[in-house]
Each structure stands twice: as C-alpha cells, then as structure tokens.
C-alpha positions as CSV (number, residue, x, y, z in Angstrom):
1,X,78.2,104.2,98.0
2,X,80.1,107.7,99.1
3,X,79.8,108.9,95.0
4,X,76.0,107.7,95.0
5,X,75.8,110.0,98.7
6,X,77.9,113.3,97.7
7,X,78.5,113.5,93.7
8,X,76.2,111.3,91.9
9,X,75.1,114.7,89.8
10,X,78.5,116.3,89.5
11,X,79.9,116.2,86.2
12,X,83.3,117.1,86.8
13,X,85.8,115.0,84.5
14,X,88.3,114.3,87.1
15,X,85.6,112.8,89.2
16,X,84.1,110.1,87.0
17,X,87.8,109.1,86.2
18,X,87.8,108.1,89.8
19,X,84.6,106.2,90.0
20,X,85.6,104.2,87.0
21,X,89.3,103.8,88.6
22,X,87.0,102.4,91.8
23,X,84.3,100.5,89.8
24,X,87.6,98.8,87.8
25,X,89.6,97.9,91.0
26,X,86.5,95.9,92.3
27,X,86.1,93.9,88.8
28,X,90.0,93.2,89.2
29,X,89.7,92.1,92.8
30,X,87.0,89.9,92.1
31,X,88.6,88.8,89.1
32,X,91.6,87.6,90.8
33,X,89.8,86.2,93.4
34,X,88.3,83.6,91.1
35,X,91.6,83.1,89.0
36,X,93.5,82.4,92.1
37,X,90.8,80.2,93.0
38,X,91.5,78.0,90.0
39,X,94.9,78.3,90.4
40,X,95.0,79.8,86.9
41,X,98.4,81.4,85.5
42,X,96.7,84.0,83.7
43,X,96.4,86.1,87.1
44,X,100.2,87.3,86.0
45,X,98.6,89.0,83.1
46,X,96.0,90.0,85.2
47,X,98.8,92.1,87.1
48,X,100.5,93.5,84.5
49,X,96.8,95.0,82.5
50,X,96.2,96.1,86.0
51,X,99.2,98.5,86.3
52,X,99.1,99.6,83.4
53,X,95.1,100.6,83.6
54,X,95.9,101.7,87.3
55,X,98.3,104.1,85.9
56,X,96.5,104.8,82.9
57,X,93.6,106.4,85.1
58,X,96.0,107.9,87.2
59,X,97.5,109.9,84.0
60,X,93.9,111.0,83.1
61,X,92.8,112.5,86.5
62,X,96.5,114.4,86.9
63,X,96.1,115.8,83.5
64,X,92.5,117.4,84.3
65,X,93.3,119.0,87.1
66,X,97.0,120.4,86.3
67,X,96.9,123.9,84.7
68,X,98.5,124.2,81.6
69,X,102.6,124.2,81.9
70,X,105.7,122.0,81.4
71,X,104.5,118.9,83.8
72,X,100.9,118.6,81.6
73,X,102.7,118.6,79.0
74,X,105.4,115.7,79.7
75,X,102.1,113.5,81.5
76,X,100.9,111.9,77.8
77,X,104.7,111.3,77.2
78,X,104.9,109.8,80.8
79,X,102.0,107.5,79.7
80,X,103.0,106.0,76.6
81,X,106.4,105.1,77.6
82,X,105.5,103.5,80.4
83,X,103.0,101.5,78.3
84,X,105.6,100.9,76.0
85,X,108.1,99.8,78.4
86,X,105.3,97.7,80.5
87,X,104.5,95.9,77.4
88,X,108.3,95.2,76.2
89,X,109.0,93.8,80.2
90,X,105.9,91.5,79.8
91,X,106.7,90.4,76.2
92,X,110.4,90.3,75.9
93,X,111.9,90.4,79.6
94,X,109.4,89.0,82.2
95,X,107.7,87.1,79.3
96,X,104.6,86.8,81.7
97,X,106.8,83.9,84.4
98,X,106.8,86.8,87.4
99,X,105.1,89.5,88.7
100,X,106.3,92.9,86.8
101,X,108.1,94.4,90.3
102,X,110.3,96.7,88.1
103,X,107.2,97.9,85.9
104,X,105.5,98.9,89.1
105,X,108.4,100.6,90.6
106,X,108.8,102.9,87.6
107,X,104.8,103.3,88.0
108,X,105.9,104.2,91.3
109,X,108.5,106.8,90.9
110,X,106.2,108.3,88.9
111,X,102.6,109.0,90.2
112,X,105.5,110.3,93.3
113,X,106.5,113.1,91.0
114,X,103.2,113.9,89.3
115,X,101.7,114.2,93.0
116,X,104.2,116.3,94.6
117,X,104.4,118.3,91.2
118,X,101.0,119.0,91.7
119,X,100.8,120.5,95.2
120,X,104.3,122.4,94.5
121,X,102.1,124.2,91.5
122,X,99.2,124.3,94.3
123,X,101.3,126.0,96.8
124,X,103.1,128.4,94.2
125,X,100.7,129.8,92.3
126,X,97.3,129.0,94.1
127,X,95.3,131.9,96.8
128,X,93.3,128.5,98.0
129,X,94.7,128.4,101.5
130,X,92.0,125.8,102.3
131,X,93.1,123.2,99.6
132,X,92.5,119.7,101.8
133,X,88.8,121.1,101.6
134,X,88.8,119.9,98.0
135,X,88.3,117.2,96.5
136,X,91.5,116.7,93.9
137,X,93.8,117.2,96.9
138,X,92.2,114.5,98.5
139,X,92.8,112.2,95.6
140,X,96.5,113.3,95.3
141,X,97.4,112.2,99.1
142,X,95.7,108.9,98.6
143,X,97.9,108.3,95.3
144,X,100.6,109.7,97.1
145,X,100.3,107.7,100.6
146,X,99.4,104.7,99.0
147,X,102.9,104.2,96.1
148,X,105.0,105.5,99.1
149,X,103.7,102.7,101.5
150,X,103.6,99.8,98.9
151,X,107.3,101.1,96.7
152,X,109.8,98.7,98.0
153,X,107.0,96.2,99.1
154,X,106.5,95.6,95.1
155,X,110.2,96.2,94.6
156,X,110.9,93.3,96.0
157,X,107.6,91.0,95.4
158,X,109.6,89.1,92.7
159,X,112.9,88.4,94.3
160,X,111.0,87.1,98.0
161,X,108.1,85.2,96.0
162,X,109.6,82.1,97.5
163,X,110.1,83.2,101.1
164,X,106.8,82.6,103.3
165,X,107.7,85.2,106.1
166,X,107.9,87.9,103.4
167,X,104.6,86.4,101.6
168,X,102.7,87.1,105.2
169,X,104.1,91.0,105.7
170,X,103.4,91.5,101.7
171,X,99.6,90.5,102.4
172,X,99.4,92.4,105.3
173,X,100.8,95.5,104.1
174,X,99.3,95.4,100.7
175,X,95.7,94.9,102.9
176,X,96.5,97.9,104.7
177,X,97.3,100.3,102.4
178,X,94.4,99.4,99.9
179,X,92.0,99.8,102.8
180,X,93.2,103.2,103.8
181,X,93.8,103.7,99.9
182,X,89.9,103.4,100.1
183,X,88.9,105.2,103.1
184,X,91.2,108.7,101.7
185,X,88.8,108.2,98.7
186,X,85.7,107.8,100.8
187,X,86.8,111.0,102.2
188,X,87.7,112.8,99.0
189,X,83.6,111.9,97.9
190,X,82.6,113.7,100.7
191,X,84.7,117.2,99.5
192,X,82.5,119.7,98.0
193,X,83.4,120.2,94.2
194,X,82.2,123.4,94.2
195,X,80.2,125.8,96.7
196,X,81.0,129.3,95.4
197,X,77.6,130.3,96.4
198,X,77.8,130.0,100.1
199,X,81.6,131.3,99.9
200,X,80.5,134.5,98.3
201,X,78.1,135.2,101.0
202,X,80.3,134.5,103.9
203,X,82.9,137.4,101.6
204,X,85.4,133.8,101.0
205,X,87.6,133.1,97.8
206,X,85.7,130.0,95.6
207,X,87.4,126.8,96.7
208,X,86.4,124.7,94.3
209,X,89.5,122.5,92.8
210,X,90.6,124.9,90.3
211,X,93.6,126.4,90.6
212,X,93.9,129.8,90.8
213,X,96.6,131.4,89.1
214,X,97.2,135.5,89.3
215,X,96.9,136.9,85.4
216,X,100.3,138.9,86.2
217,X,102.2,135.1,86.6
218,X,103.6,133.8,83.7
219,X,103.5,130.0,84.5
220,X,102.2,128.7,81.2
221,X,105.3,127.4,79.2
C-alpha cells in the first residue's frame, strides 16, 4: 500500500528488490499458514527456501547501493557460500528433521556486517549529513534491528523446540520484530528517492541515496 502511495513510478533497482522481498514474505506467510494448518512437514523446507531467498534479496539490495570497493566485491562470494553451506545443512546435516537455527545464525552474522559496513562507508566517505532522510538507510536499520532482535532467538529455536515456555517468548518476539520489521519499511516508502530539484533551490547538497564520494578519495579497491 505505502509503494502504491510514495514509489509506484520510481524505477530505482534497489527499490523493486524490496517490493518483491515484501510481495514474497506475504506468499510465505500465507503459505505456512496453510501448511501448518495441515500439519504438513514440508513447512521445514519451507524454512530453509525462505532463508535462503530472504537472504538472497538481501544480497541484491546491499549490492546496488554499495559503491564499488572491497565489501561489493566479497557480497556475491557471501551469497553463494551461504547457499552452498544452507543447502549441505539441509541435505547432509539437518537432512530436513529441524529447523536450520545454525543456517540462520550465519545469515545473521552476516546481513550484521553488510549493514554496519554500509553506514561505516556512509559516514567515511559521504557529505550526506541528512542520510535517515533516505530511503536505503531506512532499509539498512530495518535489516539491521530486525537480525539483532531475532539472533539468539533462532540460535536457539532448535535446541528449545520441545520446551512450551520458550515456544510462547519465540512467538511473541518473532511477532514483534516482524511487525516493526514492517513498519521501518513503511517508513523507508515514504523517503524521497530523489528530490534534487527542490534541494538546489533551497542552495542544499542532492540527498538522494547515492553516495557521494570526493574524486580526490581513493576508496575503490
């Protein structure tokens, strides 16, 4: 509803990566609605598609919006090793009989480095002093505040699958942070991509969510 609002004609890449990460996590939830509805088992590989597509997108919008250097360049390498390692957890270690707590941790660990590699570029090399008045940096705290809340909570999904006190907290946490997971992006939607215009009238910098980077620095690797 927010995209249809504030950016259904923007054609910025890093944008409809989003929508389709948004579109995809409400086929999933309803998707796992109806499986656990049936009681079917195939919700565990349910899970394990969704991390690895979660993460996938994830990958995608990080790479649009980091300037050529070093981190870019490791974030493909990131992505199909964690694939690769997802894949050999479900097929050869988990074997699809739990949920994949040690798959998502990694996922973890690493959308945490991504994120805070991205505002360290941001705040070395950018004259955008107004960054939360763009859109990407909204998208990076939700990423960011969201695998910080929920780390250990999947952690230790596998090992406390049997205790009901922990199955109560995990629901109610999980709830929480996907509904402030969605409100951060229903904020980030309402970000102006672009409005150099008006900025050069008022005599402001562009603040649009590129990141500016002064000829003279030699950040490119």
């Amino acid at each position: 509803m927010f995209y249809l609002l504030f950016k259904r004609n923007s054609r910025q890449k890093s944008l409809r990566v989003i929508l389709l990460y948004i579109i995809y996590c409400i086929l999933n939830e309803a998707t796992s609605y109806y499986l656990q509805s049936i009681k079917s088992e195939s919700i565990l590989y349910l899970l394990y598609a969704f991390t690895i597509i979660e993460y996938t997108f994830f990958c995608c919008f990080i790479y649009l919006i980091i300037p050529p250097n070093f981190v870019k360049k490791t974030v493909p390498f990131f992505l199909v090793g964690f694939i690769a390692f997802d894949l050999f957890d479900l097929i050869f270690i988990n074997k699809g009989n739990g949920f994949d707590s040690f798959a998502i941790g990694i996922e973890c660990i690493i959308v945490l480095f991504l994120s805070i590699s991205y505002f360290f570029i941001q705040i070395r090399n950018s004259t955008n002093l107004l960054i939360y008045s763009t859109f990407n940096f909204w998208v990076v705290i939700t990423f960011l505040i969201y695998f910080s809340g929920t780390f250990f909570l999947y952690i230790l999904a596998e090992s406390m699958a049997k205790n009901v006190a922990f199955q109560k907290q995990y629901f109610i946490i999980n709830i929480s942070f996907n509904i402030l997971k969605n409100i951060l992006l229903c904020v980030a939607m309402t970000m102006k991509l672009n409005d150099s215009v008006k900025q050069q009238k008022n005599g402001i910098p562009d603040l649009d969510d590129d990141i500016f980077i002064s000829e003279k620095t030699n950040f490119r690797n």
